[in-house]
C-alpha positions, -999 to +999 in steps of 0.1 A: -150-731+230-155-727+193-182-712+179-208-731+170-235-723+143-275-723+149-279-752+122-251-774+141-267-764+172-300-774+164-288-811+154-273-819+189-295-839+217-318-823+244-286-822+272-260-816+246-276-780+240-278-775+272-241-782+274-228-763+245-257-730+260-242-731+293-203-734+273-204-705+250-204-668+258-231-646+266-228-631+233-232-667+209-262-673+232-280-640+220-271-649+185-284-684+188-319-674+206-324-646+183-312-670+150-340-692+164-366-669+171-361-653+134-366-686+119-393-702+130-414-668+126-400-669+092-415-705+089-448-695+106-456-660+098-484-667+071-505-684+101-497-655+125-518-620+133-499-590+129-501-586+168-480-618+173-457-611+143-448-575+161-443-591+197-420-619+183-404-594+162-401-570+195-384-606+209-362-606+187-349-569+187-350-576+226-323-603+228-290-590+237-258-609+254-269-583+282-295-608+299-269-638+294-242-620+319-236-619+359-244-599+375-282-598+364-293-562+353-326-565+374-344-536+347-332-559+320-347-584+335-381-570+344-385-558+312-378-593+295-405-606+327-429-580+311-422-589+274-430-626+286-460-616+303-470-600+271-464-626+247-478-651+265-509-637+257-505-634+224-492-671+214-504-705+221-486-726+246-469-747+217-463-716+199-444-699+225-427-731+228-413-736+199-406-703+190-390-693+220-372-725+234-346-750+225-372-776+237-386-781+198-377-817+203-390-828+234-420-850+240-448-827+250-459-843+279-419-842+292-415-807+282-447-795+303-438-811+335 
């Protein structure tokens, strides 16, 4: 598959992401989350504390092609479990939605079933 840039990718539908995410390599995924992560703390960093600045920032550093490949590295993993665990508390449920999913489109009440 071609690649495909973060502001094409943000245009498609809900199951068209998912399409194109599960077609491109492990790599383009990387560059996609992190892309996505980077912007919206770009567009939301005057309303963040420093703590949630340096553990989306942390995110972002984080996000390799390494936890998009099989077999799963189970320390990678863990570690991205703990980074979770950790920025869960320090965002909002929206916040951590937005900034940390493709679902910035979704109907609330859908997304949270």
């Amino acid at each position: 598959m071609s690649r495909i840039d973060y502001d094409s990718f943000r245009t498609k539908s809900w199951p068209e992401r998912v399409a194109l995410f599960d077609d491109i390599s492990a790599e383009e995924r990387a560059e996609l989350v992190r892309t996505h992560i980077s912007r919206w703390l770009s567009q939301h960093r005057h309303e963040l504390t420093a703590e949630q600045i340096a553990i989306l920032e942390e995110s972002i550093a984080f996000i390799s092609a390494d936890l998009y490949t099989l077999p799963r590295n189970e320390d990678l993993i863990g570690r991205f479990l703990d980074l979770a665990k950790r920025t869960s508390m320090l965002l909002s449920r929206e916040q951590a939605m937005d900034a940390l999913t493709m679902h910035w489109d979704r109907p609330r009440a859908a997304a949270a079933r």
